[in-house]
MARFISE-812567 format. One record per residue: residue number from 1; residue in one letter; x, y, z of N, C-alpha, C in turn. Coordinates in pm, whole numbers, plus 50000, padded with zeros to 5 digits. Example, Ala and Ser with C-alpha at 12.3 -4.5 7.8 and 13.67 -1.06 7.14 Angstrom:
residues 2
[pt 1,"A",[51319,49431,50780],[51230,49550,50780],[51320,49670,50780]]
[pt 2,"S",[51285,49775,50708],[51367,49894,50714],[51290,50003,50787]]
//
This chain:
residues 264
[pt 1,"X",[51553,47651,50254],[51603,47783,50288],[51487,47878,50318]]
[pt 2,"X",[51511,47958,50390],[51380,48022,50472],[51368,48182,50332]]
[pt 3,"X",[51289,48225,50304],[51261,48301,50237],[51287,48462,50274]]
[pt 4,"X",[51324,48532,50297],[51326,48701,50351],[51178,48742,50319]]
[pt 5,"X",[51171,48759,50156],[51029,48861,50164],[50931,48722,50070]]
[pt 6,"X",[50839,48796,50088],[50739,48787,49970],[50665,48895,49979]]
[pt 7,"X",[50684,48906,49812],[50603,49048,49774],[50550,49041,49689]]
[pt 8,"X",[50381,49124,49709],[50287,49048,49690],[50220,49184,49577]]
[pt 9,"X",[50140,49155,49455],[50104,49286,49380],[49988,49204,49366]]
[pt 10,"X",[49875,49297,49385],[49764,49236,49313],[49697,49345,49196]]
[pt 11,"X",[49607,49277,49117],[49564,49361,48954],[49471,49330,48930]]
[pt 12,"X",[49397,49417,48854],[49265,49433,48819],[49301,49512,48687]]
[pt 13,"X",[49265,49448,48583],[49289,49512,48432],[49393,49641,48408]]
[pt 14,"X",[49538,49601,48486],[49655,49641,48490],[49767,49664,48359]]
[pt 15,"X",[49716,49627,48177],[49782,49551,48121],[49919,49651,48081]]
[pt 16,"X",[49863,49832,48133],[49940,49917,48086],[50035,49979,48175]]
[pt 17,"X",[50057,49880,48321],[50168,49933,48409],[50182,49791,48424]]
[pt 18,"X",[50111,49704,48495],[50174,49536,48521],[50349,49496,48493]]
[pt 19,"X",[50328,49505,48319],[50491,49477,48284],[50612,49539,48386]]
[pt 20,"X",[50579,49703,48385],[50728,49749,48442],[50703,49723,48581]]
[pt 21,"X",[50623,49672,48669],[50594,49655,48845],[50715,49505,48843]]
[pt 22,"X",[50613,49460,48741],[50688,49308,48731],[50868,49301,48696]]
[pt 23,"X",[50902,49399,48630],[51029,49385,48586],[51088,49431,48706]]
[pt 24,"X",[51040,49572,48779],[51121,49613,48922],[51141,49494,49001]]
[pt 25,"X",[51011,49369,49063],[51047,49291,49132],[51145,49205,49084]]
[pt 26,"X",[51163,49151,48929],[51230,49056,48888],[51410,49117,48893]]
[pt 27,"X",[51428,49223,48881],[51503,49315,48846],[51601,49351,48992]]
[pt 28,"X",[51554,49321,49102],[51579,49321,49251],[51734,49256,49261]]
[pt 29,"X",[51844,49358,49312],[51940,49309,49328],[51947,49186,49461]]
[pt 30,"X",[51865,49195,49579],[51844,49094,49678],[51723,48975,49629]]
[pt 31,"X",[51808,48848,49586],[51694,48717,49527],[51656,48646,49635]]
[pt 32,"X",[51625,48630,49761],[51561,48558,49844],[51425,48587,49903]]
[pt 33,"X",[51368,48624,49775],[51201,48626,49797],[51110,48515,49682]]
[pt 34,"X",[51016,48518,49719],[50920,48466,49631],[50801,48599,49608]]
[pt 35,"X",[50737,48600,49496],[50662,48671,49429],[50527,48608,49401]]
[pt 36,"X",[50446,48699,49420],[50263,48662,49450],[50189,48765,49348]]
[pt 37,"X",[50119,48704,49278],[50032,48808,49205],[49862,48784,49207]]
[pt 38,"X",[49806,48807,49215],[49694,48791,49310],[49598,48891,49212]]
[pt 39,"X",[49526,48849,49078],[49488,48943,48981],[49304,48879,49002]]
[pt 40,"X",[49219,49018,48981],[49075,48992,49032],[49014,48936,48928]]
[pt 41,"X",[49039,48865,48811],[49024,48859,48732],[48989,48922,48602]]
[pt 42,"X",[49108,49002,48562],[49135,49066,48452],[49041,49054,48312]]
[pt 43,"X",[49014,49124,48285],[48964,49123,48090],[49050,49124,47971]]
[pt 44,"X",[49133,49214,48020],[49203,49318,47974],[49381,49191,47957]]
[pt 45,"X",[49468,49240,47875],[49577,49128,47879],[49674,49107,47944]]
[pt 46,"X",[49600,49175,48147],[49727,49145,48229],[49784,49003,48240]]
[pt 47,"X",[49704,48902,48237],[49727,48762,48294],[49807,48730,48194]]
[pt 48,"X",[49794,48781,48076],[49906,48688,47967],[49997,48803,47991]]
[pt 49,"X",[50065,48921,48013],[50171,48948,48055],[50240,48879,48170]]
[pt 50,"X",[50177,48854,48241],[50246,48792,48395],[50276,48668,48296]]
[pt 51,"X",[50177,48541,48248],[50239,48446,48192],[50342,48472,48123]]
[pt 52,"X",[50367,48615,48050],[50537,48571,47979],[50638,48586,48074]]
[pt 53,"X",[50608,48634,48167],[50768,48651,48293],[50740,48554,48380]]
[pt 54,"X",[50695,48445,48393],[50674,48309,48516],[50780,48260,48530]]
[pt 55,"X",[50867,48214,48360],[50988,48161,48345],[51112,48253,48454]]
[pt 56,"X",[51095,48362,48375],[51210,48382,48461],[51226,48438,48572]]
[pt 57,"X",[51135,48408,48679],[51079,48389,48822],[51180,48213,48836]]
[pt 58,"X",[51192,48154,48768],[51245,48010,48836],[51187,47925,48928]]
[pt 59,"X",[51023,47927,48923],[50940,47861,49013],[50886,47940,49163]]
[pt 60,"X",[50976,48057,49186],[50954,48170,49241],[50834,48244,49262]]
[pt 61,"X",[50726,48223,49182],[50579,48285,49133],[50515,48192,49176]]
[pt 62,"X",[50410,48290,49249],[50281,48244,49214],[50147,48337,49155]]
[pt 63,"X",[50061,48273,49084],[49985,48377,49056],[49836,48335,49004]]
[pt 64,"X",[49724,48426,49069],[49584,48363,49085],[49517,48470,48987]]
[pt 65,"X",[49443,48369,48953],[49314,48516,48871],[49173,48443,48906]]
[pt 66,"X",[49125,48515,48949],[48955,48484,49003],[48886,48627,49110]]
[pt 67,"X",[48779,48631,49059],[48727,48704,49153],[48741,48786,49237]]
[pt 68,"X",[48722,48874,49339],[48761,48900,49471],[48667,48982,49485]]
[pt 69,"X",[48692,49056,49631],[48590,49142,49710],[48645,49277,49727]]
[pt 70,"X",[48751,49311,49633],[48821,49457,49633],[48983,49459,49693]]
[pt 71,"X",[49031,49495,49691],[49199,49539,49683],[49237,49437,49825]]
[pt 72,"X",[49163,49512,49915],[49201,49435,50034],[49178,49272,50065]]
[pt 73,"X",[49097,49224,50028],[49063,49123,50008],[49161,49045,49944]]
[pt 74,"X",[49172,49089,49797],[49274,49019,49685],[49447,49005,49809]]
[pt 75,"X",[49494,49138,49885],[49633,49104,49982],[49602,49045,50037]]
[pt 76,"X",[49503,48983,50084],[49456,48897,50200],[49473,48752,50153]]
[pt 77,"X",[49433,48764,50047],[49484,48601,49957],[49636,48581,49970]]
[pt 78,"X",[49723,48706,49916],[49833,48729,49913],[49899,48653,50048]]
[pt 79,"X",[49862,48770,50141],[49881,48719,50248],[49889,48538,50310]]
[pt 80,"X",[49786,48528,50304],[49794,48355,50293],[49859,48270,50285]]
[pt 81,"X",[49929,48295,50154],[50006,48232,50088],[50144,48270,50089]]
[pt 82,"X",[50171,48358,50163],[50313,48423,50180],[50361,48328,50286]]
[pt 83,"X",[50516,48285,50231],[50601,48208,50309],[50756,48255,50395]]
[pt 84,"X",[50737,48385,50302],[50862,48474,50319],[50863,48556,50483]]
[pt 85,"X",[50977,48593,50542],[50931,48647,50661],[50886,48773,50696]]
[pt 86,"X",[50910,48841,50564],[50902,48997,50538],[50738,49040,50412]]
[pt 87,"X",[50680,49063,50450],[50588,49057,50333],[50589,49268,50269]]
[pt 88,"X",[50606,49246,50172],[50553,49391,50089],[50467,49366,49984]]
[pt 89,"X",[50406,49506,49971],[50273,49529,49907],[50318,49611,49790]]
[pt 90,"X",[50362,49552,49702],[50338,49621,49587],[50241,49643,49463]]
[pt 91,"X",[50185,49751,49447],[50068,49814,49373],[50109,49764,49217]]
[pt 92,"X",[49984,49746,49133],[50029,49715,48957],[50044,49834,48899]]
[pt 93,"X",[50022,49929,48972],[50087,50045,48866],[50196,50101,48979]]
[pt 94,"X",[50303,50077,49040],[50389,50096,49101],[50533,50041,49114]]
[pt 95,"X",[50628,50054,49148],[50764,49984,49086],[50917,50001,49219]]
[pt 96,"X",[50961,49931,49240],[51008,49931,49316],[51144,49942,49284]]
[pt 97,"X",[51262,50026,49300],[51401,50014,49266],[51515,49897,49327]]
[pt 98,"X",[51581,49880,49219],[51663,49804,49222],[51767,49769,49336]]
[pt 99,"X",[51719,49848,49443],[51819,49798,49586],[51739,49799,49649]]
[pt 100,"X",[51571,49813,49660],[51507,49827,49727],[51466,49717,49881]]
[pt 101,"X",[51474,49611,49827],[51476,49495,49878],[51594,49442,49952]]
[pt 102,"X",[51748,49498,49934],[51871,49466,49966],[51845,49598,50067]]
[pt 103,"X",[51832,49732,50039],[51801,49810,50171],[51684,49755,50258]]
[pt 104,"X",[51603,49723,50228],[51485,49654,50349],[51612,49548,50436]]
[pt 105,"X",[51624,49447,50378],[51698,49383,50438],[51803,49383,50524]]
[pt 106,"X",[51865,49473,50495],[52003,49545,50582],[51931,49580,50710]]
[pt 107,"X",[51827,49685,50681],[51764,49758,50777],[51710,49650,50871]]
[pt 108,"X",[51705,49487,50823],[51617,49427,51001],[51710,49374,51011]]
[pt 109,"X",[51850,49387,50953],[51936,49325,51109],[51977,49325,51211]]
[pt 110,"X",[51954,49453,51210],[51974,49470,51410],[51806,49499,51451]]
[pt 111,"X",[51742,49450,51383],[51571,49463,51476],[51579,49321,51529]]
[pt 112,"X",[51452,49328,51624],[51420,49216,51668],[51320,49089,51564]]
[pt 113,"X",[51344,49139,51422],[51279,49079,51339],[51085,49044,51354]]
[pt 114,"X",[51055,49141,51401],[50921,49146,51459],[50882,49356,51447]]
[pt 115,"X",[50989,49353,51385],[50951,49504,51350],[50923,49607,51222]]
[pt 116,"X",[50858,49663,51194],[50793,49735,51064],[50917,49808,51003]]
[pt 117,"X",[50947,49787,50918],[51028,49838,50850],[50994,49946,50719]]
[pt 118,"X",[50988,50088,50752],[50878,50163,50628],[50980,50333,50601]]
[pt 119,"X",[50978,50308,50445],[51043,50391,50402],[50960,50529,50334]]
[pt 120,"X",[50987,50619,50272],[50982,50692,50188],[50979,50641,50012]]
[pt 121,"X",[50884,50749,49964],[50865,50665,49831],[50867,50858,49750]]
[pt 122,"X",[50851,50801,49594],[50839,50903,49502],[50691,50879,49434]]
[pt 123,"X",[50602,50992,49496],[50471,50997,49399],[50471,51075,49273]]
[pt 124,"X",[50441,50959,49178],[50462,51030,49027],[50310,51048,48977]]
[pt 125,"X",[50278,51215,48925],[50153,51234,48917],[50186,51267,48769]]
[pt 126,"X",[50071,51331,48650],[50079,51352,48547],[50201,51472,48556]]
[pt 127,"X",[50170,51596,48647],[50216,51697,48663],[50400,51727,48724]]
[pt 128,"X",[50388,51612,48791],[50547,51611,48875],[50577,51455,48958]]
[pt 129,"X",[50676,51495,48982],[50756,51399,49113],[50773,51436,49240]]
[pt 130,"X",[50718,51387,49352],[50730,51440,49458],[50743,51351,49570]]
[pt 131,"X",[50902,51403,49635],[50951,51322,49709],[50831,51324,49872]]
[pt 132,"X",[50786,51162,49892],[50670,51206,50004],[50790,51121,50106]]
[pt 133,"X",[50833,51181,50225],[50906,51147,50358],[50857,51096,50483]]
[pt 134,"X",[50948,51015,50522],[50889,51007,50644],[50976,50967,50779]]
[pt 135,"X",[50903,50983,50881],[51064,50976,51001],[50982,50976,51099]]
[pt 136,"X",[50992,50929,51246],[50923,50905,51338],[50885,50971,51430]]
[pt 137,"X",[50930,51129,51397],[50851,51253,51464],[50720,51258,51372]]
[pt 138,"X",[50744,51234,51273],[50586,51252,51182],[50502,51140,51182]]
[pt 139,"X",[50563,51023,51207],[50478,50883,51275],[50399,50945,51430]]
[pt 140,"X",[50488,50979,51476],[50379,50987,51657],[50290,51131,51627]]
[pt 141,"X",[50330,51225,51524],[50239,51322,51544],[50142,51299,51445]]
[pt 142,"X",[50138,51204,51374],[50012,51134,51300],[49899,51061,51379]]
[pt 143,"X",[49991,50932,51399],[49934,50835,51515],[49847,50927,51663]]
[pt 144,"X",[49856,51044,51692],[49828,51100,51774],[49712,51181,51763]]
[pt 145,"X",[49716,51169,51601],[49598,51272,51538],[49479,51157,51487]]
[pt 146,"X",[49490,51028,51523],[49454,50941,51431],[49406,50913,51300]]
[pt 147,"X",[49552,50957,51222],[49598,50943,51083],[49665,50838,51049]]
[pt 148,"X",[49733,50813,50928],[49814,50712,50894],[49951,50789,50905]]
[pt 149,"X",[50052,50733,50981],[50181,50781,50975],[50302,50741,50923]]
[pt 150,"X",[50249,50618,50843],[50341,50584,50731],[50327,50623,50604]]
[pt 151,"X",[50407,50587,50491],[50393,50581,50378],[50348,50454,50323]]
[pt 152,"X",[50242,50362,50370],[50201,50203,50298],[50291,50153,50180]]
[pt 153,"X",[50284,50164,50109],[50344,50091,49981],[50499,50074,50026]]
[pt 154,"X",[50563,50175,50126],[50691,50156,50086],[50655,50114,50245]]
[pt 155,"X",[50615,50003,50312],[50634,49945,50454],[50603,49824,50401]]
[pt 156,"X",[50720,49745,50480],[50719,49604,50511],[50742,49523,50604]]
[pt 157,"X",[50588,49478,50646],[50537,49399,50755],[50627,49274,50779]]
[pt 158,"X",[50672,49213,50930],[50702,49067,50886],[50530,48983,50888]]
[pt 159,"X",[50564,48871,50858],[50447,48790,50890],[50393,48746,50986]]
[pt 160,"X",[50499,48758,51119],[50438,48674,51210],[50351,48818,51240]]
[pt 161,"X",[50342,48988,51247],[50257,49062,51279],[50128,49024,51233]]
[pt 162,"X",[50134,48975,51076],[49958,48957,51008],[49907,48800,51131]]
[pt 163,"X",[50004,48749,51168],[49989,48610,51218],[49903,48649,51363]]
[pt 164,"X",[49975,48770,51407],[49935,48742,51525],[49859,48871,51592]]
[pt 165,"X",[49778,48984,51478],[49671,49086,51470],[49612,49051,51392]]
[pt 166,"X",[49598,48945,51281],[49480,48944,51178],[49525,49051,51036]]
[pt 167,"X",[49473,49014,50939],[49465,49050,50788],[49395,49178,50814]]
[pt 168,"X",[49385,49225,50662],[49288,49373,50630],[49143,49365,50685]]
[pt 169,"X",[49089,49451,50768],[48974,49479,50796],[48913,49548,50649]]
[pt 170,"X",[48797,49423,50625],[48714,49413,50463],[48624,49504,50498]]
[pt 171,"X",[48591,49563,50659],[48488,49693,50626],[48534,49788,50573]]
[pt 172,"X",[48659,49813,50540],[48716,49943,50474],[48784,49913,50369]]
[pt 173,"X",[48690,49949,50258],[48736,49971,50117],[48842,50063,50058]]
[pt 174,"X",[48853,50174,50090],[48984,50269,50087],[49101,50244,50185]]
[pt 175,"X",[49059,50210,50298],[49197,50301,50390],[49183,50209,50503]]
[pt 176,"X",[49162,50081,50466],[49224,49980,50528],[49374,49946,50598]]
[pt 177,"X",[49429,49996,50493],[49608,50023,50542],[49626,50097,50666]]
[pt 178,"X",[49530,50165,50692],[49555,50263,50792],[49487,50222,50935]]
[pt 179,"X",[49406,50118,50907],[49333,50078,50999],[49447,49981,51060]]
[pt 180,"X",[49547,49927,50995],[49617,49837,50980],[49675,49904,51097]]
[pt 181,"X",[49778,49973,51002],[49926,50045,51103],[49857,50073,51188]]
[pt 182,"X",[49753,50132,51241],[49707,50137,51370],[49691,50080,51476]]
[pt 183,"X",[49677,49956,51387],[49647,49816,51488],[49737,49757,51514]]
[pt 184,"X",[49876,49773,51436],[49997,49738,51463],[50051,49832,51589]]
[pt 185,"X",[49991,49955,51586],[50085,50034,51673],[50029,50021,51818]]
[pt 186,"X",[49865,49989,51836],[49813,49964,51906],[49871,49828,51992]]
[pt 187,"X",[49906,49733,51920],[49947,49616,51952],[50100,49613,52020]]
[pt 188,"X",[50178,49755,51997],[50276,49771,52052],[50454,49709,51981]]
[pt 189,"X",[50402,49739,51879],[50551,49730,51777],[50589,49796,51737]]
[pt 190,"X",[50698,49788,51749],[50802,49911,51710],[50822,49945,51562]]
[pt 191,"X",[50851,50041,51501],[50840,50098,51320],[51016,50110,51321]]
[pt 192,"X",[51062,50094,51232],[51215,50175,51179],[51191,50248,51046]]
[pt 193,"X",[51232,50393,51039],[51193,50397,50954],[51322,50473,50831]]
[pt 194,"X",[51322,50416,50717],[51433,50424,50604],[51463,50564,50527]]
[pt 195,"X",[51515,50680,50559],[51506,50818,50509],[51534,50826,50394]]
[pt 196,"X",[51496,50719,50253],[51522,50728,50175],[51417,50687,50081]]
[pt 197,"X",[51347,50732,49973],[51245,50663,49871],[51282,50482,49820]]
[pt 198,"X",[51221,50373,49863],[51189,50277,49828],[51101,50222,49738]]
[pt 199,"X",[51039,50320,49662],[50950,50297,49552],[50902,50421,49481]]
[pt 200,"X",[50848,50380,49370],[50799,50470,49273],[50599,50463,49293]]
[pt 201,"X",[50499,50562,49311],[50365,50523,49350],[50318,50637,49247]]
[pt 202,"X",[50268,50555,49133],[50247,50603,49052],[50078,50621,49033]]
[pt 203,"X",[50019,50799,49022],[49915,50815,49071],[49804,50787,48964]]
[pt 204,"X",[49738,50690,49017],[49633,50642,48905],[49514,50705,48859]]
[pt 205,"X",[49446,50823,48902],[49361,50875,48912],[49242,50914,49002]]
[pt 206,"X",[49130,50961,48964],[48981,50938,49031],[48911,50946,48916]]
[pt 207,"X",[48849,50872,48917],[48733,50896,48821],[48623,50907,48855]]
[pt 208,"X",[48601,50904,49016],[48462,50904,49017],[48480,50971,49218]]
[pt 209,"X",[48545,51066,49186],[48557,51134,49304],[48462,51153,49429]]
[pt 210,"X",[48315,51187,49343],[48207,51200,49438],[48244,51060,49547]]
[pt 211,"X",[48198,50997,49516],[48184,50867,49588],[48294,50820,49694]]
[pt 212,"X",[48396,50853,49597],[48561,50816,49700],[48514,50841,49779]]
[pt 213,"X",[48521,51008,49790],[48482,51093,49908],[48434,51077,49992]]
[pt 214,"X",[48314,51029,49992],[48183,51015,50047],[48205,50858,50128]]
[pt 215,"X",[48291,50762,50076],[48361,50628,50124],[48444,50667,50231]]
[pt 216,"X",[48537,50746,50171],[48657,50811,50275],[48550,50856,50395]]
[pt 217,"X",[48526,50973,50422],[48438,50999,50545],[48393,50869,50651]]
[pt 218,"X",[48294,50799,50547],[48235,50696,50613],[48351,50605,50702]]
[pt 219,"X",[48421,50559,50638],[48529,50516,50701],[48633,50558,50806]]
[pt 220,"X",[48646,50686,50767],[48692,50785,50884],[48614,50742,51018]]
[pt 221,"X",[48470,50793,50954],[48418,50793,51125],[48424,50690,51174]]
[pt 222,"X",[48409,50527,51103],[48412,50393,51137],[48522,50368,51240]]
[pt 223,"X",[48657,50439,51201],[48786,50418,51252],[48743,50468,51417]]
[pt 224,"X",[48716,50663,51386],[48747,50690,51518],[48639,50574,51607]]
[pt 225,"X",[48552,50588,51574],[48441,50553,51645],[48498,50422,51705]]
[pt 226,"X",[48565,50341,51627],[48653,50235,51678],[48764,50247,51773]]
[pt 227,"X",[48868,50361,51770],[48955,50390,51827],[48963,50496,51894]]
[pt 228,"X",[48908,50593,51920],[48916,50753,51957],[48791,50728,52072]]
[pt 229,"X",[48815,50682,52221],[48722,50684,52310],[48684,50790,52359]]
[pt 230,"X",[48699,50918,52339],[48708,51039,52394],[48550,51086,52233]]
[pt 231,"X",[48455,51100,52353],[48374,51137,52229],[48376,51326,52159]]
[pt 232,"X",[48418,51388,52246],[48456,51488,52227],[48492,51560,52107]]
[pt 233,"X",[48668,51446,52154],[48754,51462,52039],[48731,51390,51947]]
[pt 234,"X",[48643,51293,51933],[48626,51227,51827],[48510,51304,51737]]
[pt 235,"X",[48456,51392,51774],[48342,51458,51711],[48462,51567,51631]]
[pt 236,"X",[48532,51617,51712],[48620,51734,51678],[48728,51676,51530]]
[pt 237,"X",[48759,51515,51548],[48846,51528,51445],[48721,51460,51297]]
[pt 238,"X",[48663,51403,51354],[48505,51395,51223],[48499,51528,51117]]
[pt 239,"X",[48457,51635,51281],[48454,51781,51142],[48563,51801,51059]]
[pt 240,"X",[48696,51804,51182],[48800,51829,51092],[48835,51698,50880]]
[pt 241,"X",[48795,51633,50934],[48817,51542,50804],[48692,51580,50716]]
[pt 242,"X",[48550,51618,50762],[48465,51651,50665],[48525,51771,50594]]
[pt 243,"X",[48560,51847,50661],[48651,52016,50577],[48744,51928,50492]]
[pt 244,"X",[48852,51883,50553],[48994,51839,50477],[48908,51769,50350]]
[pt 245,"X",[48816,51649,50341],[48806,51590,50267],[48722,51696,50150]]
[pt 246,"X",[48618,51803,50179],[48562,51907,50130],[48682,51932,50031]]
[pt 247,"X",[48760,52008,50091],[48883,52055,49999],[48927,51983,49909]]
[pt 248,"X",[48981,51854,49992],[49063,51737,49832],[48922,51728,49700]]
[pt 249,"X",[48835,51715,49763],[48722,51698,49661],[48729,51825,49563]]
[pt 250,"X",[48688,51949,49637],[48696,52049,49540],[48829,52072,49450]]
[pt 251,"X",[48942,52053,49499],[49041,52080,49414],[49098,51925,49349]]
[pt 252,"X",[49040,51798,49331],[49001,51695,49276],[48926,51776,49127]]
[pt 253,"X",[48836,51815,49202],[48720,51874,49080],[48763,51953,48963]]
[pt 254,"X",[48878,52071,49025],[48920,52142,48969],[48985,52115,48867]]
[pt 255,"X",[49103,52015,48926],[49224,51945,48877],[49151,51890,48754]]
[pt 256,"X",[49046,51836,48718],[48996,51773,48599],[48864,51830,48528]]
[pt 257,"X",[48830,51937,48602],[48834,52025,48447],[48926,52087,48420]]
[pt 258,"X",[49038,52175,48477],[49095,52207,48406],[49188,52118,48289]]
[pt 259,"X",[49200,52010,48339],[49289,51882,48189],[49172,51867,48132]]
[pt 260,"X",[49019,51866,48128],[48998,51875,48064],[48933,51999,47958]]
[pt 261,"X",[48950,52112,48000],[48935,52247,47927],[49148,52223,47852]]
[pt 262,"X",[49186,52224,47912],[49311,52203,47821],[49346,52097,47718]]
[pt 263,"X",[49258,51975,47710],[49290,51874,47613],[49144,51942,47542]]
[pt 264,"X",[49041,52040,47529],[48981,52068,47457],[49029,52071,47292]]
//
């Protein structure tokens, strides 16, 4: 029997969200997927959590612990090994609801099964819940700005797209995803997209902001410089992301002293 999804989480010393990611997939009212866990080799006691839920996966699982070369890398294994026709990316500190997978599914039956299927999700921060949307006037006026115009976590690729553009580009450590959908859109496939939250993206932090930052940029320019032939405008949207990223940094900064002048 041919598989619908495989969905794929990978972890890196996960041991204090892992469990509930794992229970959302197991928990999935639509069962015609297989499940991939793809962990960089943990310290910490994710791997013996995943070992107590294998059983009731029903041979359904698979799951690696060794090494890797960073996030993208570890889906790329994922990838690989995915047999399903639908692949999703689910994060170890992230969780997916219980129809989530039965709405994906509905949604490619009238596609040509060669099309992106990407919803809306709920970002849960210390502070709130916030519904992040999305719809395909805000896809082309992204894509146009050369941004990301999905929501990643809640999009699901089929396989023959990774089959037939290639896996995560490993020069980009952050925002690979975005290099992605780009290259998907570039390649000329069509998105549908689901006006409803498909997951929970639960915000893990920064701890070491300087640097993100300073990654993010680099990568930025990597992209346009890749895609944005117009040197012009490609200088013009550089500045613009050095400001934008200026800002997230400073109010990054803010955001943690003030929790920490308040847990004083």
């Amino acid at each position: 029997m041919t598989l619908d999804f495989s969905i794929i989480t990978v972890s890196y010393n996960s041991e204090k969200t892992i469990e509930r990611t794992i229970k959302s997939v197991l928990n999935q009212s639509h069962k015609n997927f297989e499940y991939i866990i793809i962990d960089g080799g943990s310290t910490d006691k994710t791997n013996a959590i995943i070992n107590q839920y294998k059983n009731k996966f029903k041979g359904g699982i698979t799951h690696i612990s060794e090494p890797d070369k960073g996030i993208y890398d570890a889906m790329n294994k994922g990838i690989a090994l995915a047999k399903g026709e639908i692949i999703g990316l689910l994060n170890s500190d992230d969780y997916y609801y219980e129809n989530t997978l039965s709405t994906v599914h509905e949604a490619n039956q009238d596609t040509d099964k060669k099309t992106v299927i990407t919803g809306e999700l709920i970002f849960k921060s210390e502070d709130s819940d916030q519904l992040l949307r999305t719809s395909e006037q805000r896809f082309r006026k992204k894509i146009k700005q050369y941004k990301n115009g999905v929501r990643h976590p809640a999009t699901f690729v089929p396989k023959v797209i990774y089959d037939n553009i290639g896996l995560f580009n490993l020069d980009y450590k952050i925002a690979s995803d975005a290099e992605f959908i780009f290259r998907i859109y570039k390649s000329n496939y069509t998105f549908k997209f689901i006006n409803q939250p498909l997951l929970v993206m639960c915000d893990g932090g920064i701890s070491n902001s300087k640097g993100i930052f300073k990654q993010l940029l680099f990568e930025n320019k990597l992209f346009l410089k890749t895609y944005c032939p117009n040197v012009i405008l490609r200088y013009y949207y550089i500045t613009l992301s050095i400001l934008r990223l200026k800002v997230k940094e400073l109010a990054s900064n803010l955001t943690f002293l003030y929790r920490k002048i308040e847990n004083h």
